[in-house]
C-alpha positions in Angstrom: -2.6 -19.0 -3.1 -2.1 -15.5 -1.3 -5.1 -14.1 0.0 -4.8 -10.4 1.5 -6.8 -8.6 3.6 -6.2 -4.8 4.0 -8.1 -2.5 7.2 -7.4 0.8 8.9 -9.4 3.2 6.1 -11.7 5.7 7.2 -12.9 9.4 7.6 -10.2 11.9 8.3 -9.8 15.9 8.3 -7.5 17.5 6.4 -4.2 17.4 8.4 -4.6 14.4 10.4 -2.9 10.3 10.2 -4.1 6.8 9.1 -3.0 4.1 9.5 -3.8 1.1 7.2 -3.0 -2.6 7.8 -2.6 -5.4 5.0 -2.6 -9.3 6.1 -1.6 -11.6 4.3 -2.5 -15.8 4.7 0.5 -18.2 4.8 4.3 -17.9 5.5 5.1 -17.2 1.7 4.7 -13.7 2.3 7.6 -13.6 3.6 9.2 -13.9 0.3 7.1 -11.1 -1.8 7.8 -7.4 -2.7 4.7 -5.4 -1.5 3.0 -2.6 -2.8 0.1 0.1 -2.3 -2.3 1.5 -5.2 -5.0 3.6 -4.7 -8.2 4.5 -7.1 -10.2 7.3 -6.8 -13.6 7.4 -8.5 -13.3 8.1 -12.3 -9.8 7.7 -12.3 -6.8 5.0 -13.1 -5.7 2.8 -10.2 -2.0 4.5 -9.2 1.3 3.5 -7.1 1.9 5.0 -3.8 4.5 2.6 -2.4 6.4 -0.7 -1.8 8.3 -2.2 0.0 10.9 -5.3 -0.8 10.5 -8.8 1.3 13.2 -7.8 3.8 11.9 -4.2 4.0 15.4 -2.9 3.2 14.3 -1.1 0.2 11.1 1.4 -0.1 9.7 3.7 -3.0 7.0 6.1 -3.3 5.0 7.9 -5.5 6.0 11.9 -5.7 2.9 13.0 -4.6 3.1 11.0 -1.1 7.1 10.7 -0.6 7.9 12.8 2.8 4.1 12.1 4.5 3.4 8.3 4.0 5.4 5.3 5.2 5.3 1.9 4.1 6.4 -0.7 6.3 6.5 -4.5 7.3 6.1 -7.5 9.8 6.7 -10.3 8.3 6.2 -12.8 11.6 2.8 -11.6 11.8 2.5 -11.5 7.6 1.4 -7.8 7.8 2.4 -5.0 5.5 1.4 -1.3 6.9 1.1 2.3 5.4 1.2 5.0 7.6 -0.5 8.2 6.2 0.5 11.6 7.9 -0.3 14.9 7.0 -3.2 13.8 4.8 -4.9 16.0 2.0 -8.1 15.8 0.7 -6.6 14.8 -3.0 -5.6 11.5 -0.7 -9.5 10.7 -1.0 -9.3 6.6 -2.8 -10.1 3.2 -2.2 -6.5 1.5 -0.9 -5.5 -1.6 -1.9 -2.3 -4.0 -1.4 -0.5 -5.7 -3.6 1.8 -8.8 -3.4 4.6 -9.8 -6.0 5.8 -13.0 -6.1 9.3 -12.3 -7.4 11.9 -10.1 -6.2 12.5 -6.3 -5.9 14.0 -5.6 -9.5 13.7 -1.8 -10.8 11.9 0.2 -8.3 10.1 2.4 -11.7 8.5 -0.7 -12.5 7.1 -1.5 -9.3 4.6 1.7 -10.3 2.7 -0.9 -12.6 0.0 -2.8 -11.6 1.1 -6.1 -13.6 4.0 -6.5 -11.4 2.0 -7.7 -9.0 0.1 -11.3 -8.2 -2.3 -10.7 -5.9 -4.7 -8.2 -4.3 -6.7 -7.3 -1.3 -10.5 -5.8 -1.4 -9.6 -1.9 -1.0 -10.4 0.1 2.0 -12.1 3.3 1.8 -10.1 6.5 3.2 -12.0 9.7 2.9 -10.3 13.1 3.8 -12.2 16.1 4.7 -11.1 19.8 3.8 
């Protein structure tokens, strides 16, 4: 079984970078499509990116494309979003995602059934 661990969240102003970090346990993650979701209090757990098992292929959600960056190591089993230009609608608990099978149709990589297994959030918070 996957187990994934995700760290980097924090308090940021309005206009500055995160960086989060997701490891993941075993060398099977080297086969998995990743992904990012974030939940905000009150509100549906939603897609921000993935990422395929080679990294070749990315998507994002609208509302992130052009400031965040999703990214991979798969010798050290880490998956990495790199949040620039941040906004106070950014505000949400971040989680990863692993899917076991491959990269299919990037729309459906939005849901969260696509995916197997999931890390315990991290908490970014962005000032105005």
């Amino acid at each position: 079984q996957v187990q994934l661990v995700e760290s980097g969240g924090g308090l940021v102003q309005a206009g500055g970078s995160l960086r989060l970090s997701c490891a993941a346990s075993g060398r099977t993650f080297s086969g998995y499509t990743m992904g990012w979701f974030r939940q905000a209090p009150g509100k549906e757990r939603e897609f921000v990116a993935a990422i395929s098992w080679t990294g070749g292929s990315t998507t994002y959600a609208d509302s992130v494309k052009g400031r965040f960056t999703i990214s991979r190591d798969n010798a050290k089993n880490t998956v990495y979003l790199q949040m620039n230009s941040l906004k106070p609608e950014d505000t949400a608990v971040y989680y990863c995602a692993a899917r076991s099978m491959g990269w299919g149709a990037p729309a459906l990589l939005r849901s969260t059934s696509r995916y197997d297994y999931w890390g315990q959030g991290t908490q970014v918070t962005v000032s105005s």
